[in-house]
NULUMZA-366506 format. One record per residue (C-alpha): x, y negated, z negated; residue number from 0. Coordinates in nm, 4 decimals, padded with zeros to 6 digits. Layout:
// residues N
(atom (X; Y; Z); NUM)
...
END
This chain:
// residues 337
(atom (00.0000; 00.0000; 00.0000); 0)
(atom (00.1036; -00.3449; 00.0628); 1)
(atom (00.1700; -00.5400; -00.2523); 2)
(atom (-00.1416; -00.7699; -00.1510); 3)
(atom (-00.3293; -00.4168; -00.1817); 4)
(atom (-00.2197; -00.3184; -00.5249); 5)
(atom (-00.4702; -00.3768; -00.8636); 6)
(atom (-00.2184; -00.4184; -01.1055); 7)
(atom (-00.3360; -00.3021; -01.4746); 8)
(atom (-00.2761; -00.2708; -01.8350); 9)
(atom (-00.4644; 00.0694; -01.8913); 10)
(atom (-00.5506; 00.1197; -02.2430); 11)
(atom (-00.3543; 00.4848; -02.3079); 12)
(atom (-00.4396; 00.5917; -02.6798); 13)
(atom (-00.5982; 00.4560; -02.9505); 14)
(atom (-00.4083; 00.2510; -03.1697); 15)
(atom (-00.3282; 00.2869; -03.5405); 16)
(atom (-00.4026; -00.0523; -03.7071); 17)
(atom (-00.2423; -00.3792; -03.4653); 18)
(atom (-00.1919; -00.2558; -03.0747); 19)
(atom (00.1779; -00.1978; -02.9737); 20)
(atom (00.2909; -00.2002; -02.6558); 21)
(atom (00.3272; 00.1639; -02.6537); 22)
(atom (-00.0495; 00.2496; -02.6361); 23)
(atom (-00.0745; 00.1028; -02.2929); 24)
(atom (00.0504; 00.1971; -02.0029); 25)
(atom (00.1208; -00.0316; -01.6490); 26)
(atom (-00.0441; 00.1266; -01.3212); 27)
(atom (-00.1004; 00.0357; -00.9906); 28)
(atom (-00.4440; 00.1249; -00.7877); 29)
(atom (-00.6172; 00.0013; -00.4652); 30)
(atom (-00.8200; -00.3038; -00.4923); 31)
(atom (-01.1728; -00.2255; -00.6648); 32)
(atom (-01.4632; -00.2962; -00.3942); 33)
(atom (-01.8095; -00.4329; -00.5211); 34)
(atom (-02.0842; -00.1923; -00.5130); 35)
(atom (-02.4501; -00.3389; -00.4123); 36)
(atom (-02.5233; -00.6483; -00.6810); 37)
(atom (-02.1399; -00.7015; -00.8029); 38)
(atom (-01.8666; -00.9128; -00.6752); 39)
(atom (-01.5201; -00.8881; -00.6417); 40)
(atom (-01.3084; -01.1304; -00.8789); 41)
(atom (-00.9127; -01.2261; -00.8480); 42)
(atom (-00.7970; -01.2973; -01.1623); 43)
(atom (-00.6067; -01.6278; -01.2382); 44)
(atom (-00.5738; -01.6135; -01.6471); 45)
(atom (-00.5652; -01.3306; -01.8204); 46)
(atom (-00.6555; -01.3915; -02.2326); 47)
(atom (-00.4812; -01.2163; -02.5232); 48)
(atom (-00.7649; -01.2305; -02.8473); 49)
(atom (-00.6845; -01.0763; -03.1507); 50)
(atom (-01.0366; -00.8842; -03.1222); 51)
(atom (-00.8702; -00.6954; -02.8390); 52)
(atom (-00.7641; -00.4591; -03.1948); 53)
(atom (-01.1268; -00.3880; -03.2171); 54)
(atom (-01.1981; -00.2925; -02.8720); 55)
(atom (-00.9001; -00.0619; -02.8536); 56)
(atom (-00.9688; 00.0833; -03.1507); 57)
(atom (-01.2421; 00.4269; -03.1935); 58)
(atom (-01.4373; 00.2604; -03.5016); 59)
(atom (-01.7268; 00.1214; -03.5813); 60)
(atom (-01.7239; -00.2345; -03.4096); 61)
(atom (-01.9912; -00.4960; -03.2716); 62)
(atom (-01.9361; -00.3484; -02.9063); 63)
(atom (-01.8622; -00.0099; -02.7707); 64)
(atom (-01.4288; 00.0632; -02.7571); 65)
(atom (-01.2621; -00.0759; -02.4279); 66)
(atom (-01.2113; 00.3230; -02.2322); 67)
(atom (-00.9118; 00.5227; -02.2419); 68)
(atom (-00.7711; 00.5520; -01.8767); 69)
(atom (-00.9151; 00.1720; -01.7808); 70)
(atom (-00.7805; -00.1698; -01.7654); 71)
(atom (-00.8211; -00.2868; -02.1149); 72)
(atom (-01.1171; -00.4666; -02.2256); 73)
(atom (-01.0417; -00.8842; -02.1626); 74)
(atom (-01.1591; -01.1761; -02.1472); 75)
(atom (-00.9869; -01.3654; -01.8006); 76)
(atom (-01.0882; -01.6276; -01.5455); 77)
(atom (-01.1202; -01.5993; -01.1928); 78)
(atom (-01.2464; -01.6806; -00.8543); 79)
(atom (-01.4598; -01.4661; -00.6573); 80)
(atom (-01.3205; -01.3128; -00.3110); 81)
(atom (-01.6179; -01.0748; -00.2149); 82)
(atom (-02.0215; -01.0711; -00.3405); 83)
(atom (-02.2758; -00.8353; -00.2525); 84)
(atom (-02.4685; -01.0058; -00.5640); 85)
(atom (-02.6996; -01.3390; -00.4416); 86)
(atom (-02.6007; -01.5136; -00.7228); 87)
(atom (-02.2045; -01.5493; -00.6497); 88)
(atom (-02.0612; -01.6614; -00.3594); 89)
(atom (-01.6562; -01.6466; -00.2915); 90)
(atom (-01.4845; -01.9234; -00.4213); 91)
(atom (-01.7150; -01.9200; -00.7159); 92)
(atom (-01.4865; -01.9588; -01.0771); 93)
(atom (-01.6269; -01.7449; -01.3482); 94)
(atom (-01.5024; -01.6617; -01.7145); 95)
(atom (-01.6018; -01.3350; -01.8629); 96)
(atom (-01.4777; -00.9471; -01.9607); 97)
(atom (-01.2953; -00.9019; -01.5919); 98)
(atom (-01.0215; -00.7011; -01.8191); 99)
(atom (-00.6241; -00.6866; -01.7947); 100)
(atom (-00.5955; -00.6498; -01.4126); 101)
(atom (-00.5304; -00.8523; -01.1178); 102)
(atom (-00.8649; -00.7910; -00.9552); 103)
(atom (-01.1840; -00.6898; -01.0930); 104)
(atom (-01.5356; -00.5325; -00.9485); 105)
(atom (-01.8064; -00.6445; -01.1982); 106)
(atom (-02.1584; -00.7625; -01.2391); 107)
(atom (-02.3818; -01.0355; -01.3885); 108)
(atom (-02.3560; -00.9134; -01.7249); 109)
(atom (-01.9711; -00.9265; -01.7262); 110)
(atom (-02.0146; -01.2950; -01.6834); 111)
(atom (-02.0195; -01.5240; -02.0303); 112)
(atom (-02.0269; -01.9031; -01.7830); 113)
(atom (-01.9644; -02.0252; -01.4718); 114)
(atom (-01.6472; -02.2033; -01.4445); 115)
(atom (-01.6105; -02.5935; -01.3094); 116)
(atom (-01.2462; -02.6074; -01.1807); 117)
(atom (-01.2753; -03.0277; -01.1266); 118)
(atom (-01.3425; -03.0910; -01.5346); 119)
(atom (-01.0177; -02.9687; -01.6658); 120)
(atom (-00.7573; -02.7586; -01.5643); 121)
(atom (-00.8806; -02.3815; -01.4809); 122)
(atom (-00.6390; -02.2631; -01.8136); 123)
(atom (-00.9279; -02.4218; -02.0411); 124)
(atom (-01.1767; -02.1648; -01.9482); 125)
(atom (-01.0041; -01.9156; -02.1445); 126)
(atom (-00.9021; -02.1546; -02.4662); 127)
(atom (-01.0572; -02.4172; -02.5296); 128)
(atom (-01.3731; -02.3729; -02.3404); 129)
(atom (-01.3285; -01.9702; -02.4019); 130)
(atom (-01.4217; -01.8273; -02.7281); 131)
(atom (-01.1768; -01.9154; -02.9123); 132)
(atom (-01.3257; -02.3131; -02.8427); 133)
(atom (-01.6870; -02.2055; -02.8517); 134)
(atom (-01.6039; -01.9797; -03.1852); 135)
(atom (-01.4462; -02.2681; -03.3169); 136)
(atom (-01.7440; -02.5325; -03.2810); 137)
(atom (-02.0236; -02.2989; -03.3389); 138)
(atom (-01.9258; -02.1176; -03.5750); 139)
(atom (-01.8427; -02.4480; -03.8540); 140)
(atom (-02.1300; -02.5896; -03.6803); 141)
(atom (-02.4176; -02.3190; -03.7328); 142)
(atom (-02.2539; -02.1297; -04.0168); 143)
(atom (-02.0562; -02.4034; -04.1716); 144)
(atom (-02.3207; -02.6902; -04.1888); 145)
(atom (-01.9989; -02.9201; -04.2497); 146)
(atom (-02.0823; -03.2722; -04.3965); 147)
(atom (-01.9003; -03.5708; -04.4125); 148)
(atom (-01.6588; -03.6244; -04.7038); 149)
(atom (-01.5967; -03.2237; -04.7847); 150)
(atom (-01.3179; -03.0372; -04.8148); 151)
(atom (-01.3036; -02.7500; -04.5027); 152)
(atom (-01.0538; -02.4833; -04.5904); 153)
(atom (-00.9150; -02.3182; -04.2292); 154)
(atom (-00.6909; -01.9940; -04.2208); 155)
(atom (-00.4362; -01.9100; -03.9598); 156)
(atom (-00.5335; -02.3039; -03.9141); 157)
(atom (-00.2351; -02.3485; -03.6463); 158)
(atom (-00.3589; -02.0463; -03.3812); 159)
(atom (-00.6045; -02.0954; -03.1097); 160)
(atom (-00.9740; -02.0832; -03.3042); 161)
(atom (-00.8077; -02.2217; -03.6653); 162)
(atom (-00.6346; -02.5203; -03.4836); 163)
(atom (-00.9989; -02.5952; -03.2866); 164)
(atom (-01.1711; -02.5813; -03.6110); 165)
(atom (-00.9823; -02.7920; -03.7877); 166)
(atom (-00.9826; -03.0908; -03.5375); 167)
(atom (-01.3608; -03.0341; -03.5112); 168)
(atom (-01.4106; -03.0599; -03.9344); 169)
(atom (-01.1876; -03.3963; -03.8688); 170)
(atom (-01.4172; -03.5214; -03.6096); 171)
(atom (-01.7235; -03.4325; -03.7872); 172)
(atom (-01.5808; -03.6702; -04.0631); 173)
(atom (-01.4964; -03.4239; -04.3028); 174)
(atom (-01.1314; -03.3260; -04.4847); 175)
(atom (-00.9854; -03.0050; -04.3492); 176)
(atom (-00.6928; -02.8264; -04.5577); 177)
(atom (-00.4803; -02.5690; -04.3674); 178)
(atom (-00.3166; -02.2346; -04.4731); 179)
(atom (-00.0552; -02.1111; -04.2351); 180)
(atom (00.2340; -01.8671; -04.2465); 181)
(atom (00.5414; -02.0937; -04.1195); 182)
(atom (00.6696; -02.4291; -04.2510); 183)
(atom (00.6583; -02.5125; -03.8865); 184)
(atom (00.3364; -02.4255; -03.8841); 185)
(atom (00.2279; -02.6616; -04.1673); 186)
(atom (00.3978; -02.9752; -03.9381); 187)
(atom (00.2199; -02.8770; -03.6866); 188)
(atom (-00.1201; -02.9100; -03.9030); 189)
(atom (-00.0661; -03.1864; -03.9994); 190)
(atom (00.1436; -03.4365; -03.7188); 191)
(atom (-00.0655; -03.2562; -03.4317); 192)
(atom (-00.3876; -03.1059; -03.5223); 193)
(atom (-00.4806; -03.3944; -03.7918); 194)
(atom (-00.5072; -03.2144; -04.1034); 195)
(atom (-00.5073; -03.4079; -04.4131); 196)
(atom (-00.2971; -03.1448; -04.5211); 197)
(atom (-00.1375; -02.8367; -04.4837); 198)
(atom (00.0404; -02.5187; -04.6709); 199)
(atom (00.2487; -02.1937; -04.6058); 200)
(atom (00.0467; -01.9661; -04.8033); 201)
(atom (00.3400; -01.7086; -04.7959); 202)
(atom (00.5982; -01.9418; -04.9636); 203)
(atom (00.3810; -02.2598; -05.1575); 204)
(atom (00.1829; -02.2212; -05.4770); 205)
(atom (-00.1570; -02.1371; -05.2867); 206)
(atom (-00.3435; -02.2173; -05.6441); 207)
(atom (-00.1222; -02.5410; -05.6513); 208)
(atom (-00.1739; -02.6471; -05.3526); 209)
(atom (-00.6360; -02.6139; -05.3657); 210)
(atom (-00.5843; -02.7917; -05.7084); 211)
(atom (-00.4198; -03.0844; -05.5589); 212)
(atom (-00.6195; -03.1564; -05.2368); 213)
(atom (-00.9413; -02.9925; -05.3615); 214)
(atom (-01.0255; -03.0340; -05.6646); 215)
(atom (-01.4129; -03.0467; -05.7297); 216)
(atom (-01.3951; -02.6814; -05.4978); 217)
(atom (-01.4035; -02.5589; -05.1398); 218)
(atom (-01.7197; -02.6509; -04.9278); 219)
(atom (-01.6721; -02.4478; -04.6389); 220)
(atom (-01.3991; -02.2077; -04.5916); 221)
(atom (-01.3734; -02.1106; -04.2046); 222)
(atom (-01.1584; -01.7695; -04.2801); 223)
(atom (-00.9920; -01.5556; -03.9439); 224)
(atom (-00.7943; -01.3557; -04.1935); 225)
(atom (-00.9754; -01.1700; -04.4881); 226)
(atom (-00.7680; -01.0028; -04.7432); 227)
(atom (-00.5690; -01.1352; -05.0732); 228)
(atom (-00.6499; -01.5127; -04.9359); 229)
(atom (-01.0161; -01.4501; -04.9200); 230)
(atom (-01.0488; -01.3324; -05.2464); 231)
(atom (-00.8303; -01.6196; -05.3812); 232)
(atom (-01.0421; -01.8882; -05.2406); 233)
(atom (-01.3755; -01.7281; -05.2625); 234)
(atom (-01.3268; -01.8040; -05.6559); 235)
(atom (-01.2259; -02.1813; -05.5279); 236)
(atom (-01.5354; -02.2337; -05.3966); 237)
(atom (-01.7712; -02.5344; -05.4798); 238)
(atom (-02.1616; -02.4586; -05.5434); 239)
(atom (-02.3441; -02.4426; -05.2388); 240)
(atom (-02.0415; -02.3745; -05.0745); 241)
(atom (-02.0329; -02.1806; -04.7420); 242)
(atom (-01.7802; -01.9111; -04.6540); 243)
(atom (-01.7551; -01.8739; -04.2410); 244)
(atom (-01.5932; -01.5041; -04.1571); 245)
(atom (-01.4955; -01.5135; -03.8109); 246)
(atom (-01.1619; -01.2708; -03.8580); 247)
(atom (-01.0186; -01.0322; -04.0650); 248)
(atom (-00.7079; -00.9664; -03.8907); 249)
(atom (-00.4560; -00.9600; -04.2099); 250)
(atom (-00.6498; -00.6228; -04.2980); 251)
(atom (-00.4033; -00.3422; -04.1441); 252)
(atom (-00.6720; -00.0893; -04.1071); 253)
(atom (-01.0178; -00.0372; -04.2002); 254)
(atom (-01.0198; 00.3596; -04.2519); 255)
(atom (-01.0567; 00.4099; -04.5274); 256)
(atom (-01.1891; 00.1023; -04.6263); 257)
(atom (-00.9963; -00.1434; -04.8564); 258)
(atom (-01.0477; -00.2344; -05.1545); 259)
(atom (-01.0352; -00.5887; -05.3326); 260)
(atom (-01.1471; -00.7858; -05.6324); 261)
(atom (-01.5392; -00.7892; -05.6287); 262)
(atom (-01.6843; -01.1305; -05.5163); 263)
(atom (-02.0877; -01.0567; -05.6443); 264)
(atom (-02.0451; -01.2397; -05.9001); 265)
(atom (-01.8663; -01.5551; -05.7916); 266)
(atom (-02.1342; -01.5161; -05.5268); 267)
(atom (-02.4391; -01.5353; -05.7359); 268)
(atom (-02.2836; -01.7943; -05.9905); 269)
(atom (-02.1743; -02.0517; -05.7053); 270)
(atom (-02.4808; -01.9677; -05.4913); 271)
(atom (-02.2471; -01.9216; -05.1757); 272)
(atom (-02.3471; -01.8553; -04.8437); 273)
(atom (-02.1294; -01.5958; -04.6435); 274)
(atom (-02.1923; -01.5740; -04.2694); 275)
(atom (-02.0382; -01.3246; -04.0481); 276)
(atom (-01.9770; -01.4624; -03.7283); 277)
(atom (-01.9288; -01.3016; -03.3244); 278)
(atom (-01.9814; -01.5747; -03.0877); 279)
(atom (-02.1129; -01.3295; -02.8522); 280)
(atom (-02.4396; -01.3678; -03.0212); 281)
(atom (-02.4303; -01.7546; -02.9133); 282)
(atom (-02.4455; -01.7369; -02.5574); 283)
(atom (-02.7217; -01.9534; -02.5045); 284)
(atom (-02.5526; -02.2198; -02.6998); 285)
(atom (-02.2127; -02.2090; -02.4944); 286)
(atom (-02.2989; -02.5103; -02.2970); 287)
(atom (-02.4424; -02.7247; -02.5435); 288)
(atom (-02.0677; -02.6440; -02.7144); 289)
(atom (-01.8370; -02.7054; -02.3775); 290)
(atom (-02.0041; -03.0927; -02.3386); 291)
(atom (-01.9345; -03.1255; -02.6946); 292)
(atom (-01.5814; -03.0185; -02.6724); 293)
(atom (-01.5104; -03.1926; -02.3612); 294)
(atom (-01.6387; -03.5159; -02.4541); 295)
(atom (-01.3806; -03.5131; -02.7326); 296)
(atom (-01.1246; -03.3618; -02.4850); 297)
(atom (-01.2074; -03.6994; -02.2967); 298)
(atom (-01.1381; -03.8992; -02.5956); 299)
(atom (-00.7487; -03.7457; -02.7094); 300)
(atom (-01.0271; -03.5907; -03.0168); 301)
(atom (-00.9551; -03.2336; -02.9515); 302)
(atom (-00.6647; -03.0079; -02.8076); 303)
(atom (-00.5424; -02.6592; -02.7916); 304)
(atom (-00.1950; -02.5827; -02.7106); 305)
(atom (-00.1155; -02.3126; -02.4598); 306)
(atom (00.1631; -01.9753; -02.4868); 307)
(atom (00.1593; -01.8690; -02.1348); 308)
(atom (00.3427; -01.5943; -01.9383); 309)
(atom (00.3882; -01.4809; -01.5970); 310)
(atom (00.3806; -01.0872; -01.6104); 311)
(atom (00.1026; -00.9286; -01.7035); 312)
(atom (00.3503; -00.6299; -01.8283); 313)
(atom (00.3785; -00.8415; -02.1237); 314)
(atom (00.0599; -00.8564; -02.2264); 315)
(atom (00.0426; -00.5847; -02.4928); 316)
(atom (00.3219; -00.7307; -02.6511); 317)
(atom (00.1508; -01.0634; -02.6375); 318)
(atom (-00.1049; -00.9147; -02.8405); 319)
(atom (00.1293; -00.7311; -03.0971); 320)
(atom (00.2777; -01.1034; -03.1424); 321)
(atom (-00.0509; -01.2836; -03.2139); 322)
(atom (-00.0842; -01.0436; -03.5708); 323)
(atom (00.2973; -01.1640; -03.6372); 324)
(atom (00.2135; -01.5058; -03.5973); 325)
(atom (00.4594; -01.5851; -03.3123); 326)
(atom (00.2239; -01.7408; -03.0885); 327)
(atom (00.2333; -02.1299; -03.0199); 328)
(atom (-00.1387; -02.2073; -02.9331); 329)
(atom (-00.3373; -01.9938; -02.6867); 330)
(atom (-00.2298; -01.6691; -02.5303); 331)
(atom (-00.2766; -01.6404; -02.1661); 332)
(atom (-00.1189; -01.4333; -01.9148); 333)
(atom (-00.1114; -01.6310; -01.6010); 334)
(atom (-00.1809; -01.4295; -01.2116); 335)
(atom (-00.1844; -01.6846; -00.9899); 336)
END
């Protein structure tokens, strides 16, 4: 085959035990996919590396079936469409949805999350900032959240692609977000780029030291990606009424058997919390009604997400391997062309 005739993918090989390593994927090469009657034919431009991508390997109990052994993995990308035999896409058409870690994909409608506008920002966006990990960010404080001026938003992993988001959005909706990161580098970044009032590497600072100082009448809303010892630390710093957003839980290794923690019931009941689980596929008909929001503070130098891009899509498993060791600078993206 002629290398414009090759699909190149990352095929999911084995399940993984706890994070993905590079080793339970394997790189293969296959004709180009043709679309069946009522599916199109996408070329991929940006591939996107999510930390849920350890739930879709993985054979457990999940909100969505595991991504198949012996297929491209399960992914989120953009593309343009080079062949429809579906009325409602037409070549040349950019779409952002589960097209998977190939070079070309044959899907349908419901692989589609939104249709992509290439003139409102450059095509990158579709997968970061106006990809889930923008549309987590806004709807998930927004709905979940219920943020109000003047309170204290605790953010962990507050420097990656949703934590950064969510903390520029608390800002913007007038309120004081605190960040918890794993670098000193990570805590300038908080604070000189992303605007948070503050910052802290919760793996070297005095964590307890650190919510005394910048919130001391309690947590409002705490917008946690991570779970684990830091949840049940700041579930007990909590104000009344507070709200606890769980949108991750990616500092738990592995989930069989099930870990086990200090019990929360309590603080719970006494602080009349409200914990919301959050998977922004659930949101879908709010996506839109989130883009226009972010964009209009994209417009304004309100909101940005920094970008980690590579060329090859051979490194995308370790791409995802270096998301859980924090070695990412902003959002992952394997670039096709």
């Amino acid at each position: 085959m002629s290398r414009t005739a090759i699909n190149r993918r990352v095929v999911l090989a084995r399940r993984p035990s706890g994070i993905p390593t590079p080793e339970d994927f394997v790189v293969d090469e296959v004709a180009i996919p043709e679309p069946g009657e009522g599916e199109f034919r996408v070329r991929n431009l940006y591939l996107s590396v999510d930390p849920a991508q350890r739930g879709w390997a993985a054979d457990v109990a999940n909100y969505s079936q595991p991504s198949p052994l012996g297929e491209a993995m399960r992914a989120l990308a953009v593309g343009v469409v080079e062949e429809s035999r579906h009325p409602e896409f037409a070549p040349g058409d950019h779409l952002y949805g589960f097209f998977g870690w190939q070079t070309y994909a044959s899907a349908s409608a419901a692989a589609v999350l939104r249709r992509v506008d290439p003139e409102l920002a450059p095509i990158s966006t579709a997968a970061g900032l106006f990809g889930i990990n923008g549309l987590t960010a806004y709807l998930a404080l927004t709905e979940c959240g219920s943020p109000r001026p003047g309170e204290a938003v605790l953010v962990s992993t507050a420097a990656g692609a949703v934590g950064s988001l969510a903390g520029q959005i608390a800002r913007n909706l007038g309120c004081r977000p605190l960040g918890l990161t794993g670098t000193s580098d990570k805590v300038r970044l908080c604070v000189e780029r992303f605007g948070y009032a503050a910052a802290t590497n919760y793996r070297e600072d005095d964590l307890d030291a650190f919510l005394d100082r910048e919130a001391p009448s309690g947590l409002n809303v705490f917008f946690d990606n991570t779970g684990g010892p830091i949840l049940d630390r700041a579930v007990r710093r909590m104000a009344v009424g507070g709200r606890i957003v769980q949108c991750g839980t990616a500092s738990i290794p592995s989930w069989n058997p099930p870990p086990t923690g200090p019990r929360v019931e309590r603080e719970v009941l006494t602080r009349r919390l409200r914990w919301s689980g959050f998977v922004i596929f659930d949101h879908k008909a709010r996506f839109e009604e989130a883009v226009r929001a972010l964009d209009a503070w994209r417009r304004q130098g309100q909101v940005t997400l920094d970008e980690d891009v590579t060329d090859r899509i051979e490194e995308a498993p370790e791409a995802l391997a270096s998301l859980y060791r924090g070695e990412n600078r902003g959002k992952r993206l394997i670039r096709i062309g």
